[in-house]
Every structure is written in structure tokens, then in C-alpha cells.
N, C-alpha and C positions, 0 to 999 in steps of 0.2 A: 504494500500500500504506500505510494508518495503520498506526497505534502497536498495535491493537490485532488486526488481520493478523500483525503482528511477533509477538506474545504467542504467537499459536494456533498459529504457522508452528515458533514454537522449542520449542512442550509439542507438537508432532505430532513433532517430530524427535528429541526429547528421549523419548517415550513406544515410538516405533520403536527405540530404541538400547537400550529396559530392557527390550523382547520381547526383541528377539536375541538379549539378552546373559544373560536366563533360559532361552532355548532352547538354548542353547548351555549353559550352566552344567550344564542335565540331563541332558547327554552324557558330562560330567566327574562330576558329585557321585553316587556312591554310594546306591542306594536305601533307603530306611527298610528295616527286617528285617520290621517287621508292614504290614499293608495291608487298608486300607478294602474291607469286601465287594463296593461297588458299581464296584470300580477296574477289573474284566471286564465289563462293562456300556458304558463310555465309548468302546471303539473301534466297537461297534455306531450309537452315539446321533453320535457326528464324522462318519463315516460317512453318517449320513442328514438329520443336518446340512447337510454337504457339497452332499446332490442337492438338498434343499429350497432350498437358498442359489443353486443352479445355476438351478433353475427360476425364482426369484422375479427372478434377473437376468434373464431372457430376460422376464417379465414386466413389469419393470421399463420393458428398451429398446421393447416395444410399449407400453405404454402412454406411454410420450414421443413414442414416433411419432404415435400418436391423438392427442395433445397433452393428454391428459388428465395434467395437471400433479399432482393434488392423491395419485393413485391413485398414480404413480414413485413421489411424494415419501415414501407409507407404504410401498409395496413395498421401498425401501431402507432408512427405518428398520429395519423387521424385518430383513432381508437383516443389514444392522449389528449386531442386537441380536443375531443367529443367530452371527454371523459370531464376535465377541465371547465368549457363550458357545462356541460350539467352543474357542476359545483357551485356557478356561481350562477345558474338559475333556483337552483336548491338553496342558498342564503339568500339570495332574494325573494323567494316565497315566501320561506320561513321566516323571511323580517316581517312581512306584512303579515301572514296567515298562521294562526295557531295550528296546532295537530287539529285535525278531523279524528273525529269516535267513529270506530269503525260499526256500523251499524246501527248509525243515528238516521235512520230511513226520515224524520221531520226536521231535520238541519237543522234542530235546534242547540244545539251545546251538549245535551242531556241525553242520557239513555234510560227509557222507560223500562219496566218488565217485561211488556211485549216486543220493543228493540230487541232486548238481551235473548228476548225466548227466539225470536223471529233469525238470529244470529248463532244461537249456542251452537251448532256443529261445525263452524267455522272460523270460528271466535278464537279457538285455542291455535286452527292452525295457522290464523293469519297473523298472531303475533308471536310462534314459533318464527315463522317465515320473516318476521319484523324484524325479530329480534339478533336472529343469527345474520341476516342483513348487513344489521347495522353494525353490531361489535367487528364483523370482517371488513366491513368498507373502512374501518378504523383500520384496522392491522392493514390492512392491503395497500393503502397509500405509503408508506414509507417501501414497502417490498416493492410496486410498480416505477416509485421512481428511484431507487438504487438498481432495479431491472434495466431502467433506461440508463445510466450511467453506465453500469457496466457493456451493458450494447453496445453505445454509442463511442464508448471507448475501446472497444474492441479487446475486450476481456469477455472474449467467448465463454474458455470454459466456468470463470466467474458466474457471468450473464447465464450459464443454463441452469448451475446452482440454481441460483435464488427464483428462478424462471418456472424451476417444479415446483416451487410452495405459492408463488406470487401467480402462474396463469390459471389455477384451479379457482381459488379463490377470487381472485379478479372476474373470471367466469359467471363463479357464482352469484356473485353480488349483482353483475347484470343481469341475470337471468330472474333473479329473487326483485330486483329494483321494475323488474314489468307485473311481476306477479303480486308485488305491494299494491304498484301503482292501480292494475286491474280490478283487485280486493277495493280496496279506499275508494275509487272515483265514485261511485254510486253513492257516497259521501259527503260527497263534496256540497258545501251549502250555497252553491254559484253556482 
């Protein structure tokens, strides 16, 4: 590892801790009172985000398998550049838009008994599906971008290290981030 490994390793670690700690602050800080028109729009466009970023990985792992190196190498840019915008459609919803209850069929805030009854056999799996989500899309950012580092630096055998733990999971979370999305819209109070 150079000097300059050390640099990329501590602003990948350093840039993973100021997501969090933004994702987390939008849980805490209170909404603005006014809101951008286009702020019902953004759970549509994550959403298809999500499956475009799903497909481009699975295009991604064949095209490594063909060995066709140059085609990964832009299929993940994008996948990155996709990945990236979601993120900051994802804080900017969540600046304006609290969490949705999932099975609040009257968009009122609240879930009644017959919500909860009208929900219960999907209830558990959909915040299984939430949950393991979300904890991975945590751990998977710092893994995608020391994936890219290594790539990009051409530290292959590094790059496929970290590439068996970071492309499953990367995977996963786009896959689970359509199937959230799928689950909650019917939710949505807009």
C-alpha cells in the first residue's frame, strides 16, 4: 500500500461516515414547511434507478466473464454515476418526506387495526426486506468505492478480492431497493 492508497482509503472512509451521518440526521431534523414540486417524482426515478443499476451489475459480471474488460469497466462507471445520483435523490426526498407506514392504505400518518390486519402477511416480510437493505447499503459503500480504487488503479488481483464481498451485496441492495420501492408506493400519501 503507498502513500497514496492511504489518501483514497481514509476520503473513502471518511466520505462513508458523512453519508451515514446525513442519512441518519434526516431521521432527526424536521422537514422544511415548503417543498420542491418535483420532490413526488424522486421515489419513482430511485426506484428505476435501482433496477437499471441491478441490470447493469449483472451486465457488468458477464461481461468480465467474456473478458471483455473495456465494456465492465463502463458498465460500472455508469452503474457508479447511477448509483451516486440515487443518493442524492434519496436525501433529497428524505429532506422533505418522512418515512411512509407501510400499509397506511388512508395516507394518513397512522395505522389503524384494519391497516395492520389488511397488511399482517407482508408486514414482516417487507421490513425483513427493509431492513437487510438498509444495514448493506451501509457496509457496501465503502466496499464499492475501495472496488473502484482498486480497478481503476489497476490492482487487479486486489480489485477481485474485495469485488467477491462488494458485487453480491451491491447486487443485492439493488434488487431489494425495487422491491422496497414496489412494497411502499401504494403508500405513498401523493
Amino acid at each position: 500500500m503507498n502513500i497514496n492508497d492511504k489518501f483514497f482509503l481514509r476520503l473513502i472512509w471518511i466520505v462513508s461516515a458523512v453519508v451515514l451521518a446525513v442519512v441518519i440526521a434526516l431521521k432527526i431534523v424536521p422537514p422544511p414547511t415548503t417543498k420542491p414540486s418535483f420532490i413526488y417524482l424522486l421515489p419513482h426515478l430511485i426506484g428505476g434507478i435501482n433496477a437499471t443499476c441491478a441490470v447493469l451489475l449483472i451486465l457488468s459480471l458477464i461481461f468480465i466473464k467474456k473478458k471483455n474488460i473495456q465494456a465492465h469497466k463502463v458498465t460500472n462507471v455508469i452503474t457508479f454515476m447511477l448509483s451516486a445520483i440515487f443518493l442524492v435523490f434519496y436525501i433529497l426526498f428524505h429532506l422533505y418526506e418522512k418515512d411512509t407506514k407501510y400499509g397506511d392504505i388512508d395516507h394518513n400518518g397512522v395505522l389503524s387495526v384494519a391497516e395492520l390486519a389488511a397488511v399482517s402477511g407482508t408486514r414482516m416480510i417487507y421490513f425483513f426486506i427493509l431492513i437487510t437493505h438498509i444495514m448493506l447499503a451501509v457496509i457496501v459503500l465503502p466496499l464499492i468505492l475501495i472496488s473502484f480504487l482498486r480497478g481503476f488503479s489497476m490492482q487487479i488481483e486486489r480489485h477481485r478480492k474485495i469485488v467477491r464481498w462488494a458485487y453480491p451485496v451491491w447486487l443485492y441492495v439493488a434488487v431489494t431497493g425495487v422491491i422496497v420501492y414496489l412494497m411502499i408506493s401504494p403508500y405513498y400519501n401523493f
